[in-house]
C-alpha positions as CSV (number, residue, x, y, z in Angstrom):
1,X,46.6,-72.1,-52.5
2,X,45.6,-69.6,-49.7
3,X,48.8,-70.6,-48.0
4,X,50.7,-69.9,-51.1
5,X,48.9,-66.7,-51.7
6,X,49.4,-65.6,-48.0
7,X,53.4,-66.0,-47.9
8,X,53.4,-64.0,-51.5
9,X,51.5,-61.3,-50.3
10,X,53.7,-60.8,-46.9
11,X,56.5,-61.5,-49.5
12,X,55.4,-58.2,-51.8
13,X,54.3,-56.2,-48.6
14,X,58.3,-56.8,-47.3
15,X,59.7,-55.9,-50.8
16,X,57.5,-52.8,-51.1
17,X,58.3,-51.3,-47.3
18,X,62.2,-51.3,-47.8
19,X,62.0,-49.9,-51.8
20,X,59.6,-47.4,-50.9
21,X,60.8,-46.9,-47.1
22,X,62.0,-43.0,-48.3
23,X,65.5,-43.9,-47.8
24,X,67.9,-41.9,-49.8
25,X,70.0,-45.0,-51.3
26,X,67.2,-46.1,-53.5
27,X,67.8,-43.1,-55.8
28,X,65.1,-43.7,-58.2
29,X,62.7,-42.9,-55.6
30,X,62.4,-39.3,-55.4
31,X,59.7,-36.3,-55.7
32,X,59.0,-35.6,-58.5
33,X,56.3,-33.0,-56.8
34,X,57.1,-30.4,-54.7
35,X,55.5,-28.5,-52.0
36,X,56.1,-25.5,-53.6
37,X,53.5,-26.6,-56.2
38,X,50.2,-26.3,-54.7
39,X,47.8,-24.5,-56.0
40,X,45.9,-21.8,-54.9
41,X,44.6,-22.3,-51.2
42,X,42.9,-18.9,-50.9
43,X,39.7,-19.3,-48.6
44,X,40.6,-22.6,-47.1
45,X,41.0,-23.2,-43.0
46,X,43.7,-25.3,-42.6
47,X,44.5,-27.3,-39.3
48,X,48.3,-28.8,-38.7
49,X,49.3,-30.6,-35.3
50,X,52.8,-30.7,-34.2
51,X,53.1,-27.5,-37.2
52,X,56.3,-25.9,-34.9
53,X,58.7,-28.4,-36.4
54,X,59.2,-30.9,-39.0
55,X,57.3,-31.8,-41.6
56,X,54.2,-30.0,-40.0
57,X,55.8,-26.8,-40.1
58,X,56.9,-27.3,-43.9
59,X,53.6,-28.2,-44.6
60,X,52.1,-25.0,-42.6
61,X,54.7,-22.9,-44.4
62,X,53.4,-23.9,-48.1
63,X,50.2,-23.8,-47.0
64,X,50.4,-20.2,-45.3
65,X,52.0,-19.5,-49.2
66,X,48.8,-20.5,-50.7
67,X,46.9,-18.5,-48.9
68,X,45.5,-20.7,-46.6
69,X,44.1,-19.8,-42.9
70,X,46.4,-22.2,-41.1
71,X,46.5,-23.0,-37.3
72,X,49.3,-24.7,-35.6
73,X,48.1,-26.7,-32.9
74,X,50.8,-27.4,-30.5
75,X,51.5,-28.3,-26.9
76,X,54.4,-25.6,-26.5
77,X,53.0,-21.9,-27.4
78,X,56.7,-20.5,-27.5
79,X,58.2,-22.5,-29.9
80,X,54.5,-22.6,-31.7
81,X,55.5,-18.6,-31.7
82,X,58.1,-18.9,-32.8
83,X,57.4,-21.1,-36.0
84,X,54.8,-18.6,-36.7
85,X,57.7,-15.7,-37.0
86,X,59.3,-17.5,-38.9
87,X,56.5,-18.8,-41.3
88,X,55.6,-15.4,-41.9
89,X,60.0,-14.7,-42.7
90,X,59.8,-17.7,-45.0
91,X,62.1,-19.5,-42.8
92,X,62.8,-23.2,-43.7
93,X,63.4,-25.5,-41.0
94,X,66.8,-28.3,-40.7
95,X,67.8,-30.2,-38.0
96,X,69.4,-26.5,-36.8
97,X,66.9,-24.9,-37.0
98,X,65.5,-22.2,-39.3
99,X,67.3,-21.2,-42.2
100,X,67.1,-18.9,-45.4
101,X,63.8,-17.4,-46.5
102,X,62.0,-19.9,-49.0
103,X,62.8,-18.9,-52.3
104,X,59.6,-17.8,-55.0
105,X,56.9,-20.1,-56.5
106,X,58.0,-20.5,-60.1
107,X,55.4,-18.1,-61.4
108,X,57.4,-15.4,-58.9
109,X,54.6,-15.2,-56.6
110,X,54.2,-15.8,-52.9
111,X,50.6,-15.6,-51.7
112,X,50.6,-15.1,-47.8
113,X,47.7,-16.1,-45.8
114,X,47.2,-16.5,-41.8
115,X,48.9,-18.4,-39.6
116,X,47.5,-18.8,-35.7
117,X,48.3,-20.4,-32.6
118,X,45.4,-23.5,-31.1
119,X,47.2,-24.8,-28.0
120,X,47.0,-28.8,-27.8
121,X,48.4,-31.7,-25.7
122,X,48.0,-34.4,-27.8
123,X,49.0,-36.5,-24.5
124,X,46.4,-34.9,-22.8
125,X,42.5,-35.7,-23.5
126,X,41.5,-32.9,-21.7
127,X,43.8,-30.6,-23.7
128,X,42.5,-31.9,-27.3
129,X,38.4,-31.2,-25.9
130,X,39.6,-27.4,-25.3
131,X,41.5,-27.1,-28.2
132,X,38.6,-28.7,-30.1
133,X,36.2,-25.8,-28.3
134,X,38.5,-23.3,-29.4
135,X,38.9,-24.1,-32.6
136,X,34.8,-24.2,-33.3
137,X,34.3,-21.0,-31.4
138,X,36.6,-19.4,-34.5
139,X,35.9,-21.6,-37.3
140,X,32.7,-22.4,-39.4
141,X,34.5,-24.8,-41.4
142,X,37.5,-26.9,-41.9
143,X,38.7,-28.0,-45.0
144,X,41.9,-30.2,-44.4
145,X,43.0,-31.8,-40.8
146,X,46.5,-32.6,-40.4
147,X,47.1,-35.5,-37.7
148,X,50.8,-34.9,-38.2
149,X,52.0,-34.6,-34.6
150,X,53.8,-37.8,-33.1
151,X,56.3,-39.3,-31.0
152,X,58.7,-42.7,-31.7
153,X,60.6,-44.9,-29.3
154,X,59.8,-42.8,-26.8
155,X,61.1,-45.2,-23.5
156,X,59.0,-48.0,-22.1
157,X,57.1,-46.9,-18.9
158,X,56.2,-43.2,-20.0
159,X,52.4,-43.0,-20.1
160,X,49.7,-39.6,-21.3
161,X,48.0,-37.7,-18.1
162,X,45.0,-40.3,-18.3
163,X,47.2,-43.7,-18.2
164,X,48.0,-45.1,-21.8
165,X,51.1,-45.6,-23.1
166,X,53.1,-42.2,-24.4
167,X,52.8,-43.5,-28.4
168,X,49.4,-45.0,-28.5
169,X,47.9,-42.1,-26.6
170,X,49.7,-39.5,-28.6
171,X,49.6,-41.1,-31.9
172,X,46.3,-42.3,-32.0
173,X,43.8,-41.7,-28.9
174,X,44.7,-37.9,-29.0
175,X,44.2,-37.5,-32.5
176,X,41.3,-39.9,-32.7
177,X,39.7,-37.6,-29.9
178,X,40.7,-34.4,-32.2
179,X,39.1,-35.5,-35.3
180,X,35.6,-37.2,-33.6
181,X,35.3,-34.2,-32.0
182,X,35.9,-32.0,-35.3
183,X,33.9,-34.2,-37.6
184,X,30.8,-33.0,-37.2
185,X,33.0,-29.5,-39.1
186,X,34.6,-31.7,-41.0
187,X,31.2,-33.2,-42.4
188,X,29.1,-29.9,-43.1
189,X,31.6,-29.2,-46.3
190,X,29.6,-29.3,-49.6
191,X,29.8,-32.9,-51.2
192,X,31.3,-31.2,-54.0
193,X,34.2,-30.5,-51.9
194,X,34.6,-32.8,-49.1
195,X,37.2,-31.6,-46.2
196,X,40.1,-34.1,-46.3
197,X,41.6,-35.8,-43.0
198,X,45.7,-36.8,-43.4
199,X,47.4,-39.0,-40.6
200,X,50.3,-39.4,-40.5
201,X,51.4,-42.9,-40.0
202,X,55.3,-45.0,-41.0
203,X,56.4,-47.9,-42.5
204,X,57.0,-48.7,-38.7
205,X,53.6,-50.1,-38.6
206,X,54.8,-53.1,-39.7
207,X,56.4,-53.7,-36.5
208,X,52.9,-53.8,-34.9
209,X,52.0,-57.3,-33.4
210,X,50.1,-59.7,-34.7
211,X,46.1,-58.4,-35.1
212,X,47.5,-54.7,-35.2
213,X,47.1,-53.4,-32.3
214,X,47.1,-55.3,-28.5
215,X,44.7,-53.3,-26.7
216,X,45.7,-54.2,-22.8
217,X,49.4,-53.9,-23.4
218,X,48.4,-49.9,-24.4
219,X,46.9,-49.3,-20.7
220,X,48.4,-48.4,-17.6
221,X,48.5,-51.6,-14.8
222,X,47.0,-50.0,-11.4
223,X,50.5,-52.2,-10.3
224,X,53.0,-50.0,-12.6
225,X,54.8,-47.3,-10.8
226,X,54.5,-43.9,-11.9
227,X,57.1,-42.0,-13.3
228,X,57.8,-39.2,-11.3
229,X,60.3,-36.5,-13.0
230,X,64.4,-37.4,-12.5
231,X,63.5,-41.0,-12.3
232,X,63.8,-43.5,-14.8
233,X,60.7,-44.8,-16.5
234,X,60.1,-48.6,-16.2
235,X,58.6,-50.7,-18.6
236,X,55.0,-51.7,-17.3
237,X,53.5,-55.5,-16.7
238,X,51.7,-55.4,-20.0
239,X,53.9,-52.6,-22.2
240,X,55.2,-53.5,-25.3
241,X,59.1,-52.9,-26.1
242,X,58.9,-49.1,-27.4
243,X,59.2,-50.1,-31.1
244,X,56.7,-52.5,-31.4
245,X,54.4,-49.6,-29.4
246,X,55.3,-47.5,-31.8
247,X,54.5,-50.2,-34.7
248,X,51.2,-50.6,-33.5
249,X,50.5,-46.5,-33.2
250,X,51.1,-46.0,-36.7
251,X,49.1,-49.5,-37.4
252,X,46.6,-47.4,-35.7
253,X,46.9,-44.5,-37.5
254,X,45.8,-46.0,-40.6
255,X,42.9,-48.0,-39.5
256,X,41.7,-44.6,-38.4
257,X,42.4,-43.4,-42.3
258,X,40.4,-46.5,-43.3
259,X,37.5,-46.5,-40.5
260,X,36.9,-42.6,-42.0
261,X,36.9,-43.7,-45.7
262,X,35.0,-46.9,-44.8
263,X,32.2,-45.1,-43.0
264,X,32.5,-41.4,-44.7
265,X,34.6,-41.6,-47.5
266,X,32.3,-44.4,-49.7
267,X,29.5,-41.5,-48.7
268,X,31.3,-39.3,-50.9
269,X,31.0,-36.7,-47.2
270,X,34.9,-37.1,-46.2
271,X,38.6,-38.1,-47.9
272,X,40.7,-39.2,-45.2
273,X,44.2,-40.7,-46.1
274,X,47.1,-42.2,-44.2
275,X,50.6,-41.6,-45.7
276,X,53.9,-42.4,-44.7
277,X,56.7,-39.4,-45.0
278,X,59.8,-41.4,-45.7
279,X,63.0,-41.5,-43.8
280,X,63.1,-37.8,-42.5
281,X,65.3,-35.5,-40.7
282,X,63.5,-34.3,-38.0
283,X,64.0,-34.2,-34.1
284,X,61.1,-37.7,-34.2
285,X,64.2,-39.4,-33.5
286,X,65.2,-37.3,-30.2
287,X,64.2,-40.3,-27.8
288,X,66.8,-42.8,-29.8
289,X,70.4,-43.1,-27.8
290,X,72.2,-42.5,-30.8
291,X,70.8,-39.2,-32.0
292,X,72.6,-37.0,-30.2
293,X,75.9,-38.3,-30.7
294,X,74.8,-38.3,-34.8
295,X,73.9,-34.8,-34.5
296,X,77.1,-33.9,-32.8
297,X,80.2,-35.9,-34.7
298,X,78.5,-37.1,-37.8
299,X,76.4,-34.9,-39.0
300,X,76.8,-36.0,-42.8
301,X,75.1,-38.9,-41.9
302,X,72.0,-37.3,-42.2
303,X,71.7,-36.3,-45.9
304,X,72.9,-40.1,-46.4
305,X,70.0,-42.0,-45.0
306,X,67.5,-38.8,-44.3
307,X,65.6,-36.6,-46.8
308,X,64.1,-32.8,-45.4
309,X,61.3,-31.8,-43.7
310,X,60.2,-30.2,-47.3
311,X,60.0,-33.7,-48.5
312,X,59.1,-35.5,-46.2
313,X,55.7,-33.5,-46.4
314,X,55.0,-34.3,-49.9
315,X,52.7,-37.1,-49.6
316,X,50.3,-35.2,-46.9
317,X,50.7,-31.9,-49.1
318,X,49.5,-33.2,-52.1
319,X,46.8,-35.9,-50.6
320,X,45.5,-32.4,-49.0
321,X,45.3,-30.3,-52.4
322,X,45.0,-32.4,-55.6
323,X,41.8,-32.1,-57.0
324,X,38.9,-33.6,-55.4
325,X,37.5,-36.2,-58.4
326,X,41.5,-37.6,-57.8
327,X,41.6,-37.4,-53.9
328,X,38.5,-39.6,-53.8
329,X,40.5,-42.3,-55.5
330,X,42.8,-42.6,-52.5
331,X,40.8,-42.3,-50.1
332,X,41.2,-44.8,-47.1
333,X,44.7,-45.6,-48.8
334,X,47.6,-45.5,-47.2
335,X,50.6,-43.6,-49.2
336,X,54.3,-43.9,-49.3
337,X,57.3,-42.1,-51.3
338,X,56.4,-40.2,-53.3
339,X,52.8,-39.9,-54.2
340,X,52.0,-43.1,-54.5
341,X,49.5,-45.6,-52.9
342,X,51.9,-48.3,-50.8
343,X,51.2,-51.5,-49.3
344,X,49.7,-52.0,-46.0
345,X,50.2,-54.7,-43.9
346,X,48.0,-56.9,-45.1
347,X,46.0,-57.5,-41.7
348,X,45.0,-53.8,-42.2
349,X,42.7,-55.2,-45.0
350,X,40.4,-56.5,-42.6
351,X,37.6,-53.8,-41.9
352,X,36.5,-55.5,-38.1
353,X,40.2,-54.9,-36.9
354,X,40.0,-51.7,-37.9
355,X,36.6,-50.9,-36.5
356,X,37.7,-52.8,-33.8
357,X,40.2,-49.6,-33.2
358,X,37.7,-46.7,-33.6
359,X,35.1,-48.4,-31.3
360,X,38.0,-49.0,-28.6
361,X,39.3,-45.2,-29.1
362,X,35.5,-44.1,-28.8
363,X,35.0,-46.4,-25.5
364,X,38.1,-44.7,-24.0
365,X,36.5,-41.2,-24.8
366,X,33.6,-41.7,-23.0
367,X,35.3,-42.3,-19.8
368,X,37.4,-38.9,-19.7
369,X,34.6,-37.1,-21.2
């Protein structure tokens, strides 16, 4: 019988991740929610990493709308500047760039509020402590975190300043890092109105091998040659191929959601929830061979299998601003398109894995701190 149940359950996992994937072709899965539908933000502090582009920027744009104090925390302060200007134009964002000014709320208002620059290298430990110390030496609160920043497929052999792989170390030690060292801000919100952490994870995770996450292959060998810039990165002794890294970063990504909920959110002190965006056009994909030749002599391909950045930030959008008795019901879930709670891979229901994860980030911490 536990067999039988096992194979059904990886069964309606499968079934689940390619209907609800975000890709265009299944039609009957589409917003029915838009961005431009939040509510009133007025008075809230607002952190968004990776805001300059993507679905971090359209998700800084509708919350700089609401009147929301929002800070983009990026590793590049120019184009971070830039975003900025054009967040305060009403610029929305493509695969071109920025475009038309965002049209009116349907009530014919447009609420501005503040948008800043917090400079962080996600890739860099030592960046996320100062941005952290920047941040409180502003802030006396925070009321929603945005772990949106990422990178995918980036090539085998490519490793963060202190030694772990490029996607692990971006995806999950650097934000990991972010939010322990925010949490103590993060926690001091009344229980009436907990603050509300969103990761950003993918249906990718299911590519992660078997336990989630293998915690040596994620680790720089002292043998492994270092990348030095023109040459070409080799794939270390114990590196996984680049999209099973990737899986398990966004495998990683949730357990984080879950270790939060698990340890916060059944406190009733934190809502933390991991979402996937759908099938997006953004420049994620800028690593992949084939993108640029997409981008260049079949660009209709895009609206085919890819939705927009305004989209693809529904799920974190409205995790981050539905009313608080209904965010405490998905806490520590994981969401998919479009507002609705998904399916994780069913080893991401075991809570000592995903302890497992935080302890490890934690451990890792300590030795760069």
């Amino acid at each position: 019988m536990g067999i039988i149940s096992t194979i059904f359950t990886w069964i309606w996992f499968q079934l689940d991740l390619i209907v609800h994937s975000g890709f265009p072709v299944f039609f009957w899965v589409r917003p029915r929610w838009s961005i431009d539908d939040v509510p009133d933000q007025s008075g809230k502090v607002v952190l968004v990493t990776g805001g300059n582009s993507g679905t971090g920027y359209a998700t800084a744009l509708s919350f700089y709308y609401a009147g929301a104090k929002v800070y983009l925390a990026c590793r590049n302060e120019q184009l971070a500047r830039e975003a900025i200007d054009q967040i305060k134009k009403g610029g929305v964002i493509g695969l071109n760039g920025f475009t038309q000014p965002k049209p009116a709320k349907k009530d014919g208002t447009r609420k501005k509020g503040v948008v800043e620059f917090v400079k962080l290298d996600l890739s860099d430990l030592e960046s996320v402590d100062q941005c952290a110390q920047e941040f409180l030496k502003k802030e006396e609160k925070l009321d929603v975190l945005f772990a949106n920043a990422g990178v995918m497929a980036s090539p085998e052999g490519l490793y963060t300043k202190q030694g772990y792989t490029l996607q692990f170390g971006t995806n999950v030690l650097g934000h990991h890092r972010l939010i322990n060292l925010l949490l103590p801000l993060l926690l001091s919100s009344p229980p009436t109105h907990p603050s509300r952490v969103i990761l950003t994870s993918s249906a990718g995770h299911a590519s992660a091998p078997n336990g989630g996450v293998d915690f040596k292959s994620v680790v720089r060998d002292p043998s492994d040659p270092i990348t030095r810039e023109g040459q070409q990165p080799k794939q270390g002794k114990n590196e996984k191929m680049r999209w099973v890294e990737y899986g398990q970063s966004k495998w990683g990504d949730i357990a984080l959601a879950k270790y939060l909920h698990n340890v916060y959110g059944r406190q009733g002190r934190l809502i933390s929830v991991a979402v996937h965006p759908g099938m997006v056009a953004t420049n994620l994909p800028r690593h992949m061979s084939l993108t640029p030749y997409v981008t260049k002599f079949a660009p209709w391909l895009f609206p085919v299998v890819t939705r927009t950045s305004d989209i693809g930030a529904v799920n974190q959008v409205w995790a981050a601003t539905i009313p608080d008795h209904d965010a405490r019901w998905i806490s520590g879930q994981y969401l998919v398109p479009y507002r609705k709670v998904g399916i994780a891979r069913p080893d991401l229901q075991d809570d000592k894995k995903i302890e497992e994860v935080w302890n490890w980030c934690d451990e890792q911490g300590k030795k760069w701190a």
